[in-house]
C-alpha positions in Angstrom: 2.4 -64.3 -72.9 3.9 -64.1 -76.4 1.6 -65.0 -79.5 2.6 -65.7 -83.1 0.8 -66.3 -86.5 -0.5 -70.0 -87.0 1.4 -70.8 -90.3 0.0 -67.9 -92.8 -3.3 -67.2 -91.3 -4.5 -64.4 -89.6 -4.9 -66.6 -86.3 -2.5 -65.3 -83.5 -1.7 -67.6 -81.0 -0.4 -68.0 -77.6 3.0 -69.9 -77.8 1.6 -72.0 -74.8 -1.2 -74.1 -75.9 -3.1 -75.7 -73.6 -3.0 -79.5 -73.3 -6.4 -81.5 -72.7 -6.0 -85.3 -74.0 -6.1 -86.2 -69.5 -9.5 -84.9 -69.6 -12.2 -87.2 -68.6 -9.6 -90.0 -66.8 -7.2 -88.6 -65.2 -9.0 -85.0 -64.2 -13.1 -84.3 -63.8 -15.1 -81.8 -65.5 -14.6 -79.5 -62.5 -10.7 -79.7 -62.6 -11.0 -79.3 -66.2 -13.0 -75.8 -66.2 -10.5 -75.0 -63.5 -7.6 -75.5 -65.9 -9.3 -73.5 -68.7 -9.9 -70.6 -66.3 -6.7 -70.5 -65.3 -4.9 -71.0 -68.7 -7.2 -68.3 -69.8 -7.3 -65.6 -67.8 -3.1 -66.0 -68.1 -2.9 -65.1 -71.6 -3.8 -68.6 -73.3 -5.8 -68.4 -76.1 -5.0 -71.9 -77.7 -6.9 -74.5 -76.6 -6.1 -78.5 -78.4 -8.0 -81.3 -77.8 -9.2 -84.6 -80.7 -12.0 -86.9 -80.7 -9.5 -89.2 -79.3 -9.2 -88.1 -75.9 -9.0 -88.7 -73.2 -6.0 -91.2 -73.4 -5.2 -92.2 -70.3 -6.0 -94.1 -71.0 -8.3 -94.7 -74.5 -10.8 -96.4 -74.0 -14.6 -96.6 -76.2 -16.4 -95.7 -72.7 -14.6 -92.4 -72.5 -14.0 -91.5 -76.4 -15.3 -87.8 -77.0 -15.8 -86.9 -73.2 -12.8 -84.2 -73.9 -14.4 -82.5 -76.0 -17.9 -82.4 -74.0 -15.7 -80.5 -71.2 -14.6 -78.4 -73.2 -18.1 -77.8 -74.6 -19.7 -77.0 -71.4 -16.8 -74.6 -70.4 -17.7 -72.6 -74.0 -21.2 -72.2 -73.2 -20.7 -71.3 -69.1 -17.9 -68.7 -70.1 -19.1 -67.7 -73.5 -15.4 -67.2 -74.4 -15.9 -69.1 -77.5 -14.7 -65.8 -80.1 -11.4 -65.4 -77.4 -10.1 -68.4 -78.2 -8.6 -70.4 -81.2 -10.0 -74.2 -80.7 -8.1 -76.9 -82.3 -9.3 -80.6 -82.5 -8.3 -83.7 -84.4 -10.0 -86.6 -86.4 -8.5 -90.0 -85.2 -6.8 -91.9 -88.1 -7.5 -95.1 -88.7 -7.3 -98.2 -86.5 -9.3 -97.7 -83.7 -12.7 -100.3 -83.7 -14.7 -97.9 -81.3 -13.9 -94.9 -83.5 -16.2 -95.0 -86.7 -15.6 -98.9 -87.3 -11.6 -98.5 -87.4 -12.4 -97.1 -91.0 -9.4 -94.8 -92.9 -9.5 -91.6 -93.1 -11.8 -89.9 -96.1 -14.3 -88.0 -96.9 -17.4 -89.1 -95.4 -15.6 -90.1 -92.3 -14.4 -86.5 -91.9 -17.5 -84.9 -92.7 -18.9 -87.4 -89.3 -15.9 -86.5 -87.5 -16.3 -82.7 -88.0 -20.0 -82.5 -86.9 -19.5 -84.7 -84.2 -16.6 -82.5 -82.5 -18.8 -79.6 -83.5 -21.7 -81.2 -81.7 -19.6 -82.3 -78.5 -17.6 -78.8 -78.4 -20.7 -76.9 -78.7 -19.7 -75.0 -81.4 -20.7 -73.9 -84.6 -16.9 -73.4 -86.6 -13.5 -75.0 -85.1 -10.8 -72.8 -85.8 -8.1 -75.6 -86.6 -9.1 -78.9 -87.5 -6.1 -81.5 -87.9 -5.3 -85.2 -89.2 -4.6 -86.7 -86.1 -1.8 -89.4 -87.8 -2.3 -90.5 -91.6 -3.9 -93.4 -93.4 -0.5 -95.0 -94.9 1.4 -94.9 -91.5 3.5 -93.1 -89.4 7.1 -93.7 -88.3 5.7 -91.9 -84.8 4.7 -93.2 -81.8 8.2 -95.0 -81.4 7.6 -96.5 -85.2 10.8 -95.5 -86.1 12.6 -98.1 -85.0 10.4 -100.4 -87.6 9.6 -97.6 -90.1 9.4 -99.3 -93.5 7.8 -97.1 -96.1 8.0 -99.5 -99.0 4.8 -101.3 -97.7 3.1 -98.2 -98.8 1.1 -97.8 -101.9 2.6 -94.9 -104.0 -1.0 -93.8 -105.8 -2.9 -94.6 -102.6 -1.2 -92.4 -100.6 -1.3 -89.5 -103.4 -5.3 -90.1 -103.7 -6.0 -90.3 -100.1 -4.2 -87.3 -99.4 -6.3 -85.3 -102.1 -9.6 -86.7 -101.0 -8.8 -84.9 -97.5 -7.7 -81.6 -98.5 -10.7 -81.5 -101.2 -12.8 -82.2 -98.3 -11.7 -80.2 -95.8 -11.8 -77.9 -98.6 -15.1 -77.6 -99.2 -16.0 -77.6 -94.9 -13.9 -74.1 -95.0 -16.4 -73.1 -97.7 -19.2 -73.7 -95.3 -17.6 -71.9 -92.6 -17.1 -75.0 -90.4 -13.4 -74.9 -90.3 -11.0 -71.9 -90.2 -7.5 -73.5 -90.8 -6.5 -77.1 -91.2 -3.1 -78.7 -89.7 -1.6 -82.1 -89.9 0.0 -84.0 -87.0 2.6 -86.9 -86.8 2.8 -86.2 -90.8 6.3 -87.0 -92.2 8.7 -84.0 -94.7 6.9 -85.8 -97.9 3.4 -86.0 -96.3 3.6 -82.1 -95.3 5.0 -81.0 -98.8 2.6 -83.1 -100.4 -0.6 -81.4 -98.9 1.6 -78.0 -99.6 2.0 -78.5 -103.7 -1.6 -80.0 -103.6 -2.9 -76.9 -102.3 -1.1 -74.6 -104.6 -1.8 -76.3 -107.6 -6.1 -76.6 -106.8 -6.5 -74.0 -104.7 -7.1 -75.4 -101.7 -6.7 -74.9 -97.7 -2.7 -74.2 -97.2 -1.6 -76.7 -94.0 -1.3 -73.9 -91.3 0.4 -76.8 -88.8 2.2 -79.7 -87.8 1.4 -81.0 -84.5 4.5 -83.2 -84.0 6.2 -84.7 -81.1 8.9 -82.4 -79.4 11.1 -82.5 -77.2 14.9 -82.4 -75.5 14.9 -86.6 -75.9 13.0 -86.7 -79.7 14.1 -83.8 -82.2 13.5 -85.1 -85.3 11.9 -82.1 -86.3 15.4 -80.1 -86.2 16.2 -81.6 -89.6 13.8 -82.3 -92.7 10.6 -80.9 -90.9 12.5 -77.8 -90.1 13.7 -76.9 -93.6 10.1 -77.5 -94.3 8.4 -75.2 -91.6 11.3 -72.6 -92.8 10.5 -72.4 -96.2 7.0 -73.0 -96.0 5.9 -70.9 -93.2 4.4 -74.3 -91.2 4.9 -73.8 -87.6 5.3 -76.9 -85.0 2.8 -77.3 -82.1 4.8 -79.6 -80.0 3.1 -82.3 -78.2 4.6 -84.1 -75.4 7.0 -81.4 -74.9 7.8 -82.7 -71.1 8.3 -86.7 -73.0 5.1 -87.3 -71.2 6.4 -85.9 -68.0 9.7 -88.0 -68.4 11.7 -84.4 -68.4 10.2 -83.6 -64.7 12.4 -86.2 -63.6 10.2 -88.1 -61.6 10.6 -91.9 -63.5 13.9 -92.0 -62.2 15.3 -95.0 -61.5 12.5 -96.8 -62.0 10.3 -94.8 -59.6 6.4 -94.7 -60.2 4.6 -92.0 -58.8 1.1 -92.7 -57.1 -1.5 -91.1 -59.8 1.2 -90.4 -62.7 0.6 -91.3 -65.8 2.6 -94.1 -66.0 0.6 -95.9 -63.5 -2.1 -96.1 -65.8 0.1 -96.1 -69.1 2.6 -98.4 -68.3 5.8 -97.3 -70.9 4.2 -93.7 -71.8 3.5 -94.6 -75.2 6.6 -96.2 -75.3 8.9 -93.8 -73.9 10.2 -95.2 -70.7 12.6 -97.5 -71.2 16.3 -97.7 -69.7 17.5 -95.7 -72.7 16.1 -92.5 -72.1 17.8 -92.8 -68.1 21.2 -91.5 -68.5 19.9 -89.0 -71.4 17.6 -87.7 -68.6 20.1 -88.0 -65.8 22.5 -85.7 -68.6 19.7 -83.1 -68.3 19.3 -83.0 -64.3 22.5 -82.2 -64.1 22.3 -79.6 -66.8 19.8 -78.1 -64.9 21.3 -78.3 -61.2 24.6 -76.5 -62.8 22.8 -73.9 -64.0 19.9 -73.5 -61.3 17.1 -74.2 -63.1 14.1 -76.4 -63.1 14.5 -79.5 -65.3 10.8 -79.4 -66.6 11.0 -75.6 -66.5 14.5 -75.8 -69.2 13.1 -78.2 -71.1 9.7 -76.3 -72.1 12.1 -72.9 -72.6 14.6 -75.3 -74.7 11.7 -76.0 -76.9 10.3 -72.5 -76.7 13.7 -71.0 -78.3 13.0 -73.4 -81.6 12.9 -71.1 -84.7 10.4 -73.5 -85.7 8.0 -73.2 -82.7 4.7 -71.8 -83.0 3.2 -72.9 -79.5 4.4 -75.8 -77.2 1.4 -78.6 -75.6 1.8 -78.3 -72.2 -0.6 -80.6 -70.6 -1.7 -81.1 -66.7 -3.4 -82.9 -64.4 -3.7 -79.9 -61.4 -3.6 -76.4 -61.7 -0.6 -76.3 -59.8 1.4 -78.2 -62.4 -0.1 -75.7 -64.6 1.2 -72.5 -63.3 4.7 -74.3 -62.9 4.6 -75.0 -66.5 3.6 -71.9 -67.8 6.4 -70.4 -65.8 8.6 -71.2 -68.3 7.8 -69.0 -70.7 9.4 -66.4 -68.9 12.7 -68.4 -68.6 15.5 -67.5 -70.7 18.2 -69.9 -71.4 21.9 -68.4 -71.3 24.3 -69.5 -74.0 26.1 -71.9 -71.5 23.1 -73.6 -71.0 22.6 -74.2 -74.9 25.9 -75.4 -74.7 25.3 -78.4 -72.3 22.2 -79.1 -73.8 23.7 -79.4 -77.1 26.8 -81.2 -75.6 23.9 -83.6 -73.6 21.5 -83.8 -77.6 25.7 -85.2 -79.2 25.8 -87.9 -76.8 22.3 -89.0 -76.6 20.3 -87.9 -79.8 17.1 -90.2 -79.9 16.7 -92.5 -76.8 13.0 -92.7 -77.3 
């Protein structure tokens, strides 16, 4: 296992990052401990999870149960001081998570204790904005995207509020490092000169969609992780399993995800088909695994500080983590860029 700096802290961390937002639907507390073990004793020391979860799918019944697993593996394993745990405060928008409420600073100050409470833990190494108040062109938004609905000093004040909060619960020793995730090039930047001019927390992290069907992040967000030293933990880096080739023509798996989340998020639609049929074939020529190519495609990203790889058996597990011992030839880059020219964005 190879590990790198998150952004410019002193927190080193495996570039597989172990995936938990199934936990508590999909997989039981049992299967769950049996992941962490696993991931564990294999090098990971990155563990991600949000108050959100479990999402398969989200439901106010299940809200927080994530993070209780997690919890109870901390205090059977007391492996708390191995590991760098990441969580998430939910933005805003979901009735069942603080009254739908926006993001600020009383909401994160409840947010923060709560995780703390459910995670069994007294500091959380990286805390994150799970998406931001003003809107997100993520989560297929793109396609809709219309920033002039946004308020110009709104924005810039609700952006402040959170780093001067989050501010002062590094100060008390609560939180380590603070990331953003499904943040735009401006967002990112902004929390970057707002820092540097008050003195406050330095974003370590975007936790950004990535992968061989969505790479926005190879242009603006790139040239900002660059320059900025802001790595990318990739979510979704399988398109929520889409890259495994299984949702081929139209097939449904008994117990996949999209039996239970019918579009994945609003991935699986007839575009991304041939894109993915491109890549089988990639893969065949060459003899590799299509999931396998996919999560070492996104491994080789300048930009990459730890890919999400998320599971719902140990099995899938080990097959994912395989990949970061697969290195991908120059002719393989080749297709795969020939493959990225023809289809760029079919999500």
């Amino acid at each position: 296992m190879k590990y790198k700096k998150l952004g410019r802290t002193d927190l080193s961390v495996s570039e597989i990052c172990l995936g938990t937002m199934t936990w508590g639907t999909q997989n039981s507390e049992a299967e769950a401990h049996e992941q962490m073990d696993h991931a564990f004793e294999n090098g990971v020391n990155f563990f991600d999870t949000a108050e959100l979860y479990p999402t398969t799918p989200v439901s106010a019944a299940t809200y927080g149960r994530t993070e209780e697993y997690i919890g109870t593996w901390l205090k059977k394993s007391g492996k708390r001081k191995d590991l760098v745990l990441a969580t998430k405060i939910a933005g805003s928008g979901r009735p069942h998570i603080r009254d739908g409420r926006d993001i600020e600073s009383a909401t994160i100050r409840e947010a923060v204790d709560a995780s703390l409470t459910r995670l069994r833990t007294d500091y959380l190494d990286l805390y994150q904005i799970h998406w931001p108040n003003r809107g997100t062109f993520h989560f297929r938004n793109s396609w809709t995207f219309d920033v002039a609905q946004q308020d110009r000093d709104k924005a810039a004040a609700e952006i402040a509020e959170i780093l001067e909060t989050l501010g002062d619960l590094v100060k008390e020793g609560k939180l380590r490092a603070v990331g953003l995730s499904n943040e735009s090039a401006w967002g990112a930047m902004k929390y970057l000169r707002l820092s540097e001019k008050k003195a406050l927390p330095r974003i370590a992290s975007l936790q950004n969609e990535y992968n061989l069907l969505y790479r926005h992040f190879d242009l603006d967000l790139a040239e900002v992780a660059h320059h900025e030293g802001v790595g990318l933990m990739a979510y979704s880096p399988l398109a929520a399993g889409i890259l495994t080739g299984k949702y081929q023509n139209g097939a449904r798996p008994e117990g996949s995800r999209a039996t239970i989340n019918k579009d994945l998020g609003g991935r699986l639609t007839p575009y991304q088909e041939p894109a993915v049929k491109a890549y089988i074939e990639v893969a065949a020529k060459h003899g590799l695994d299509l999931a396998q190519m996919a999560l070492a495609f996104c491994l080789s990203r300048p930009f990459m500080t730890s890919i999400i790889v998320g599971a719902t058996s140990v099995a899938q597990l080990k097959h994912d983590m395989a990949a970061a011992d697969v290195t991908l030839s120059d002719e393989v880059f080749a297709d795969i860029a020939k493959v990225h020219r023809q289809y760029p964005m079919p999500l």
